[in-house]
Each structure stands twice: as C-alpha cells, then as structure tokens.
ZAZA-937696 format. One record per residue: chain; residue in one letter; y, z, x of N, C-alpha, C in turn. Coordinates in pm, 1 decimal. Layout:
<recs>
<rec mol="A" type="a" n_c2="Y" n_c3="Z" n_c1="X" ca_c2="Y" ca_c3="Z" ca_c1="X" c_c2="Y" c_c3="Z" c_c1="X"/>
...
</recs>
This chain:
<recs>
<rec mol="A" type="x" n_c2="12457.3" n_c3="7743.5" n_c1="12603.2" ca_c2="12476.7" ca_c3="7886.9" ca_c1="12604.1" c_c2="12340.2" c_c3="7953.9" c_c1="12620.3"/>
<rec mol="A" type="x" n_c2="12321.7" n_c3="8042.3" n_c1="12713.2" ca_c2="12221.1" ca_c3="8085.3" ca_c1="12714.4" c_c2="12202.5" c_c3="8277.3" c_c1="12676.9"/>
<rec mol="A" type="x" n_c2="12081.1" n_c3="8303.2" n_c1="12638.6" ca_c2="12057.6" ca_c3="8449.7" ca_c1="12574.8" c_c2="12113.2" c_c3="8556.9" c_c1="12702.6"/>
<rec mol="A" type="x" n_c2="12193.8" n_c3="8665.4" n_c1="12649.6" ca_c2="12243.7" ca_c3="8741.1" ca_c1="12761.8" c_c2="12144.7" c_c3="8822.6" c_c1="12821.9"/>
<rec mol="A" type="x" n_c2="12163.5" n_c3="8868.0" n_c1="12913.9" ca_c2="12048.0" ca_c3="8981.5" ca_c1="12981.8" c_c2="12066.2" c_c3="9118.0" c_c1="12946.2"/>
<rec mol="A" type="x" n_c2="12198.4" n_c3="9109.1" n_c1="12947.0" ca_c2="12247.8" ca_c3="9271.1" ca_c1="12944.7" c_c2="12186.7" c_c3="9319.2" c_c1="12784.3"/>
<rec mol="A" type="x" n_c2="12120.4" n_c3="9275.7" n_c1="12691.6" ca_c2="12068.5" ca_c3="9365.0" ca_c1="12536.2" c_c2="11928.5" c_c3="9354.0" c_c1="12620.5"/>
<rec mol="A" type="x" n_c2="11846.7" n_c3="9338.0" n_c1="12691.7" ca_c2="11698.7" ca_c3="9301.3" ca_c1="12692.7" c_c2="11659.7" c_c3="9473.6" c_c1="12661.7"/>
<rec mol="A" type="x" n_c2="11702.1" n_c3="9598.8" n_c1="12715.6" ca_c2="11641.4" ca_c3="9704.4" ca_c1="12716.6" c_c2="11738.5" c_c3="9776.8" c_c1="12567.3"/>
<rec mol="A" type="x" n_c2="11790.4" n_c3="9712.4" n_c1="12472.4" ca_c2="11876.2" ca_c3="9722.9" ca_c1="12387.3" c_c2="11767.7" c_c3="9721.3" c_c1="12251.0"/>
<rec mol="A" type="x" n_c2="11784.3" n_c3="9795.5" n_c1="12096.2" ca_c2="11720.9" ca_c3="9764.4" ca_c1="12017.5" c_c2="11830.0" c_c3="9696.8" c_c1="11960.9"/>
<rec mol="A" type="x" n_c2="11764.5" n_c3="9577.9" n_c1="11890.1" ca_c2="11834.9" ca_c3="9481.0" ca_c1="11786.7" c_c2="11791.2" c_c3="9494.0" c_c1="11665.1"/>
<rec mol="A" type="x" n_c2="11848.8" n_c3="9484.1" n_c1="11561.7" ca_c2="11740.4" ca_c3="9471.1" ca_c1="11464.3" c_c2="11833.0" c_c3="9338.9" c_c1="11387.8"/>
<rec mol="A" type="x" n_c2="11653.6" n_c3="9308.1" n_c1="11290.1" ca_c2="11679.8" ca_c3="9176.9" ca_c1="11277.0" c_c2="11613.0" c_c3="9182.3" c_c1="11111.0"/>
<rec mol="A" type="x" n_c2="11660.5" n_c3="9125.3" n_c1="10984.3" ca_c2="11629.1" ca_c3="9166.0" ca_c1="10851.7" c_c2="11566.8" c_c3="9007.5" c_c1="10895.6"/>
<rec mol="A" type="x" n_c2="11417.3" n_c3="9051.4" n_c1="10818.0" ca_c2="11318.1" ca_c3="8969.3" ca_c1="10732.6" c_c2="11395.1" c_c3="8878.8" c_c1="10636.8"/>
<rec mol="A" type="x" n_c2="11431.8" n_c3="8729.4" n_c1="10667.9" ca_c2="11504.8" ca_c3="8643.3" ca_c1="10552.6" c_c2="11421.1" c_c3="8656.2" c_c1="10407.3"/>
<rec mol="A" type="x" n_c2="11327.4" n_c3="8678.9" n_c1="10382.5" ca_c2="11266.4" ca_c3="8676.3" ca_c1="10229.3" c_c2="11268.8" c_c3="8816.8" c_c1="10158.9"/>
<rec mol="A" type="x" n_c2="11245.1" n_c3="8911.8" n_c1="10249.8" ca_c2="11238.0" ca_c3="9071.7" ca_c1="10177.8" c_c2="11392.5" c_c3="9177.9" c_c1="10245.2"/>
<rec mol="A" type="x" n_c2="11418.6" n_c3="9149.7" n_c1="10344.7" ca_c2="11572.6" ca_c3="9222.7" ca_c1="10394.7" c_c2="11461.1" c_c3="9321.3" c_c1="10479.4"/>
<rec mol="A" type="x" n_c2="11356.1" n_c3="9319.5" n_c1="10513.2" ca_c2="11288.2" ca_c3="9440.0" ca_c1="10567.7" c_c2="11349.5" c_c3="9476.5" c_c1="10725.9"/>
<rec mol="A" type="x" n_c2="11397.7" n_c3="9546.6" n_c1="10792.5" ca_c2="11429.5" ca_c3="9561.8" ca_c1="10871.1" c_c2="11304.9" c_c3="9528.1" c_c1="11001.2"/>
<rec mol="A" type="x" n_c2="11351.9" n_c3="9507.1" n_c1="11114.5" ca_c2="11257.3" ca_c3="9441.1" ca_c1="11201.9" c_c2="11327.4" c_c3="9457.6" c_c1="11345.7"/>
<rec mol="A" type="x" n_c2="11309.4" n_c3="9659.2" n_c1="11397.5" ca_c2="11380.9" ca_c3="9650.9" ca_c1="11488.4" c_c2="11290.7" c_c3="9656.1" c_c1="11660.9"/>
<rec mol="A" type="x" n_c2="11316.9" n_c3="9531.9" n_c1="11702.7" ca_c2="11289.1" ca_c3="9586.3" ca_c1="11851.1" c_c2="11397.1" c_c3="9554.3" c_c1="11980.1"/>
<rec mol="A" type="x" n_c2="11332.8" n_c3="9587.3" n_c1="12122.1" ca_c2="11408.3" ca_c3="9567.5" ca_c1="12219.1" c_c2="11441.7" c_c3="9441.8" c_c1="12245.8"/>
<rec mol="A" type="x" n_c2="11589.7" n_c3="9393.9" n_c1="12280.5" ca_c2="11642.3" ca_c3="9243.0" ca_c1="12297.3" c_c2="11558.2" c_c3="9149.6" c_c1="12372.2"/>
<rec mol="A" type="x" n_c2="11455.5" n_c3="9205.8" n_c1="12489.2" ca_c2="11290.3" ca_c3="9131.7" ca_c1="12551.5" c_c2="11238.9" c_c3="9115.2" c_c1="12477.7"/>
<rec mol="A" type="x" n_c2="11175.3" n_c3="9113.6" n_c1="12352.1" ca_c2="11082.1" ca_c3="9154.3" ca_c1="12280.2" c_c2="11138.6" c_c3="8975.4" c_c1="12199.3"/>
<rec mol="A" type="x" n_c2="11257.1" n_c3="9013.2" n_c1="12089.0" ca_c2="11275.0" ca_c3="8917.8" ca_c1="12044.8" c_c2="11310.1" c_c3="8792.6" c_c1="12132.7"/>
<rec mol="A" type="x" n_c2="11359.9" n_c3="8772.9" n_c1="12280.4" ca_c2="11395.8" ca_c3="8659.5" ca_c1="12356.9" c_c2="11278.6" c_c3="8590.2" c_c1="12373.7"/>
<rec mol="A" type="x" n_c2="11129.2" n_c3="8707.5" n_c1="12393.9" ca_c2="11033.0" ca_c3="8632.5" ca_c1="12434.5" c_c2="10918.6" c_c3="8585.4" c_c1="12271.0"/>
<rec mol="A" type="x" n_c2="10967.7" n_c3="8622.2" n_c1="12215.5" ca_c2="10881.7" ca_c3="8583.8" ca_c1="12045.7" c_c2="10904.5" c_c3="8463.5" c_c1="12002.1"/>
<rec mol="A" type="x" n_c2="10809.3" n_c3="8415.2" n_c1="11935.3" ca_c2="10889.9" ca_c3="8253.7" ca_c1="11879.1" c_c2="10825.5" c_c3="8272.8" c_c1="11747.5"/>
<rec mol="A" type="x" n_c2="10772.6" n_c3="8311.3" n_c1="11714.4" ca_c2="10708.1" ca_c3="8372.3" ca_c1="11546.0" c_c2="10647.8" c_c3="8532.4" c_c1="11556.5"/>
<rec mol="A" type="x" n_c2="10647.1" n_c3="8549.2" n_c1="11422.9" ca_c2="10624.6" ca_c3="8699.3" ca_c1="11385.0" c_c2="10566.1" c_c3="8748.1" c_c1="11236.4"/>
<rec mol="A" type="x" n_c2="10523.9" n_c3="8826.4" n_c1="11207.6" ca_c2="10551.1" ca_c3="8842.8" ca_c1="11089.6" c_c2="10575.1" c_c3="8954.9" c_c1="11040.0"/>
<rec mol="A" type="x" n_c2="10644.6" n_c3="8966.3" n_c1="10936.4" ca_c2="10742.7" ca_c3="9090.2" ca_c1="10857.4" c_c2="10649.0" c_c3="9188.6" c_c1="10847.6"/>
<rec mol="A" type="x" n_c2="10668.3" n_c3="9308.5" n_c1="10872.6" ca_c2="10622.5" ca_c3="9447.6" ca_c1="10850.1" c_c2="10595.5" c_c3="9476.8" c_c1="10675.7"/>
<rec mol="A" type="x" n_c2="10711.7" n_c3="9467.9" n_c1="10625.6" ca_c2="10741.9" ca_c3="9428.2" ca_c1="10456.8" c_c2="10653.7" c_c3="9359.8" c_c1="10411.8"/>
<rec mol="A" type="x" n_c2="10672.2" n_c3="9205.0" n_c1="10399.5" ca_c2="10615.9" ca_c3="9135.8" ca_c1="10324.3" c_c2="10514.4" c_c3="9046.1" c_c1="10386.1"/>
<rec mol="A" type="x" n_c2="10476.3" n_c3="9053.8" n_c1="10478.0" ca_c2="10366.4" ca_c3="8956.6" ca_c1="10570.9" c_c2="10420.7" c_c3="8846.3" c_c1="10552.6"/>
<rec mol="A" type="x" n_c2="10539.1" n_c3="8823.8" n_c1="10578.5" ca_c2="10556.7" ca_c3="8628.1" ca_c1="10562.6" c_c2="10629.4" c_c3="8627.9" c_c1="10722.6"/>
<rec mol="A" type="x" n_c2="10516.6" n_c3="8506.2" n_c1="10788.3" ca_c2="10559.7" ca_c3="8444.6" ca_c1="10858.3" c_c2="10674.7" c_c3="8412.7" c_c1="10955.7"/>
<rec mol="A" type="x" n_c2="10727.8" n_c3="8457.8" n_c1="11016.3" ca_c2="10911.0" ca_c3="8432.2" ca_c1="11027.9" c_c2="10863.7" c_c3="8387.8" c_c1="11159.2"/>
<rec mol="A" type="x" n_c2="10967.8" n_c3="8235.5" n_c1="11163.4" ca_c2="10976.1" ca_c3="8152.4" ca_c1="11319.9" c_c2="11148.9" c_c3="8190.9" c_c1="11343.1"/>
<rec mol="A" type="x" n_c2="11155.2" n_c3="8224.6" n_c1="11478.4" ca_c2="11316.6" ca_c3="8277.5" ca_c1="11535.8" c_c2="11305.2" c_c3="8168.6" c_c1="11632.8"/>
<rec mol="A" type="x" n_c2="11392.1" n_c3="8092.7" n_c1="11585.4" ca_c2="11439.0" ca_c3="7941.8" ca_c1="11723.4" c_c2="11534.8" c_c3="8022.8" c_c1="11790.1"/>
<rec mol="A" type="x" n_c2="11521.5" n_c3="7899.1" n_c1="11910.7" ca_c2="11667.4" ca_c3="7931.7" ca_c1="12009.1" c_c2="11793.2" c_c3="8004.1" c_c1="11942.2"/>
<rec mol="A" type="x" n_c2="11836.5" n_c3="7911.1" n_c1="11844.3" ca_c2="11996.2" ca_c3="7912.7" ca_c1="11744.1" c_c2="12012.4" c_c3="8011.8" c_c1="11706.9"/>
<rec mol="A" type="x" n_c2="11869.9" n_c3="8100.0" n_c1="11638.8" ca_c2="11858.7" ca_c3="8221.5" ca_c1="11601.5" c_c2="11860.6" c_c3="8318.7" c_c1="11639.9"/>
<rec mol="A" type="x" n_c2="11802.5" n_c3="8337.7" n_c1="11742.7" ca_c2="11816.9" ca_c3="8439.2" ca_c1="11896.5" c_c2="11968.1" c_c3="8434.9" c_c1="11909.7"/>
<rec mol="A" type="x" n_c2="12022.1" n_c3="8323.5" n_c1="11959.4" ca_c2="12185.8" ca_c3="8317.2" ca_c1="12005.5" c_c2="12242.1" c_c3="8394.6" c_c1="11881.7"/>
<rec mol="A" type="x" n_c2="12300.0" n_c3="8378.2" n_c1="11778.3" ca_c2="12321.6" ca_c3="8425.3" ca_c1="11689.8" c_c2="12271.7" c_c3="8582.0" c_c1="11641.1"/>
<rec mol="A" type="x" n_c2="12179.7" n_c3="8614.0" n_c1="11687.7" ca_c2="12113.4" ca_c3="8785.8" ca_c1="11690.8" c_c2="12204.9" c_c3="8853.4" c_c1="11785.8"/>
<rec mol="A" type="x" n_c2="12166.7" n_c3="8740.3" n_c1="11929.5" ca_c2="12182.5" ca_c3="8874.8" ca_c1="12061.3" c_c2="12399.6" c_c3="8838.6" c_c1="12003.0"/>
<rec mol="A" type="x" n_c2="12450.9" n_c3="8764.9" n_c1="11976.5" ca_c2="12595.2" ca_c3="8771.2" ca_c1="11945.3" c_c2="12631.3" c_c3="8890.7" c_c1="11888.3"/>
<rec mol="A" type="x" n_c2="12602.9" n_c3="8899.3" n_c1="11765.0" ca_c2="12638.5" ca_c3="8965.7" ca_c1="11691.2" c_c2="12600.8" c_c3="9114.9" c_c1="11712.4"/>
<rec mol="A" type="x" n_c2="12480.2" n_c3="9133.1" n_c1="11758.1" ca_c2="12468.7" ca_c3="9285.9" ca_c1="11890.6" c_c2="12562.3" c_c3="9309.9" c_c1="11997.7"/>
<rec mol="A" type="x" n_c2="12599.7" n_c3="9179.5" n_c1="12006.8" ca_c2="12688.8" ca_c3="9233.3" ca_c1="12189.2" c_c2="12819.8" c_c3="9251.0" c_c1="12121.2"/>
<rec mol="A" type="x" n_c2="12871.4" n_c3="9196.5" n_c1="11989.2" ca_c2="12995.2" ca_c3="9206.8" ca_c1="11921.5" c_c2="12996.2" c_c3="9318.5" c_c1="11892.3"/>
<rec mol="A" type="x" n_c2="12932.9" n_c3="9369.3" n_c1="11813.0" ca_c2="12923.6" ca_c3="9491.8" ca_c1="11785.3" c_c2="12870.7" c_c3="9640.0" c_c1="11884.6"/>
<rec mol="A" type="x" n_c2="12852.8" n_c3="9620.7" n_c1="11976.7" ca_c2="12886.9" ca_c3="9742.5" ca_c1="12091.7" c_c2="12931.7" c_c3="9696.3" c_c1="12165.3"/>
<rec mol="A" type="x" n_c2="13066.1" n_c3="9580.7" n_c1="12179.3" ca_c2="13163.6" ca_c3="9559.3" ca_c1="12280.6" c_c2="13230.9" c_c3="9717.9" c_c1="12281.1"/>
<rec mol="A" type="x" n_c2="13280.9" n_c3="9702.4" n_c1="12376.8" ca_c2="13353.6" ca_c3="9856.7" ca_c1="12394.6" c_c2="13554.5" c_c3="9785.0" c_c1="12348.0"/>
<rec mol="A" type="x" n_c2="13547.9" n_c3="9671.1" n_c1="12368.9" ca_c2="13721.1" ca_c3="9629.1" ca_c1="12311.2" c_c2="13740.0" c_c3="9622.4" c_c1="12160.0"/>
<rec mol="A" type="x" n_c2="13581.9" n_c3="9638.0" n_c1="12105.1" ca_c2="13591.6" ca_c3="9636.0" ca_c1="11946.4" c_c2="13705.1" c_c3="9762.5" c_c1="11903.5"/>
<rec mol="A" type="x" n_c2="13796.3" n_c3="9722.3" n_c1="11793.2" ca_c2="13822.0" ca_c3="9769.7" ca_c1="11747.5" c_c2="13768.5" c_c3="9866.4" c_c1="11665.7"/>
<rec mol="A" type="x" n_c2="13841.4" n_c3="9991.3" n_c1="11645.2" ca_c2="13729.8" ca_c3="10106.0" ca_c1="11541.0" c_c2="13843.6" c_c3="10143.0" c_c1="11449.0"/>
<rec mol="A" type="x" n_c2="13756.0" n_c3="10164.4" n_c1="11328.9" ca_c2="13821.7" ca_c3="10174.1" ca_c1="11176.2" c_c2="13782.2" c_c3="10321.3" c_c1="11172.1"/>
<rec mol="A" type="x" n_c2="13938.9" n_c3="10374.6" n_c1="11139.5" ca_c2="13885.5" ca_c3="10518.7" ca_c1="11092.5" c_c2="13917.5" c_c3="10539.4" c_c1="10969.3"/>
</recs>
C-alpha cells in the first residue's frame, strides 16, 4: 500500500506519543520526514512507513465526503 497523493497540500495533524502535543503540518511534509522532534516536549519522534500509512488513513477517512455525519 502506498501513501496517497491527494493529502500532500492537506494539514494532518499528528499528537506527540509521550506529551499528546499536537504536531500539525502539510501531508508532504510528514511523507517526506523520517524523525522529528516535538514542539512540547523535545523528545525525539521516528514516523516509519506503518505510521505514515496509518496517519494519511485516518485523514482521508475522515474528510471522505461518503462519511457519514452525526447531528
């Protein structure tokens, strides 16, 4: 499975696993990163492949346009 194209000009955001700090940039930004570190807490964060897949998912799930909406 490979990372979609269509989020690259998209913001994602992505919580810091040790502090929840929010960590938002454009879907390019995170495809092309392979470490970083938290705004919050300065720790380190490595984003593998698995992790990316699992980011850009759950972005494209959530502004599918067939999503259902809760009123």
């Amino acid at each position: 499975m490979s990372i979609p194209q269509n989020l690259n000009e998209t913001d994602l955001r992505f919580e810091c696993p040790r502090c929840r700090h929010p960590i938002i940039r454009k879907g390019s930004w995170f495809k092309s990163v392979a470490t970083f570190k938290c705004g919050g807490c300065q720790t380190s964060i490595r984003l593998g492949y698995p992790a990316k897949l699992r980011l850009f998912e759950k972005h494209r799930q959530s502004a599918s346009p067939n999503r259902i909406s809760q009123a």
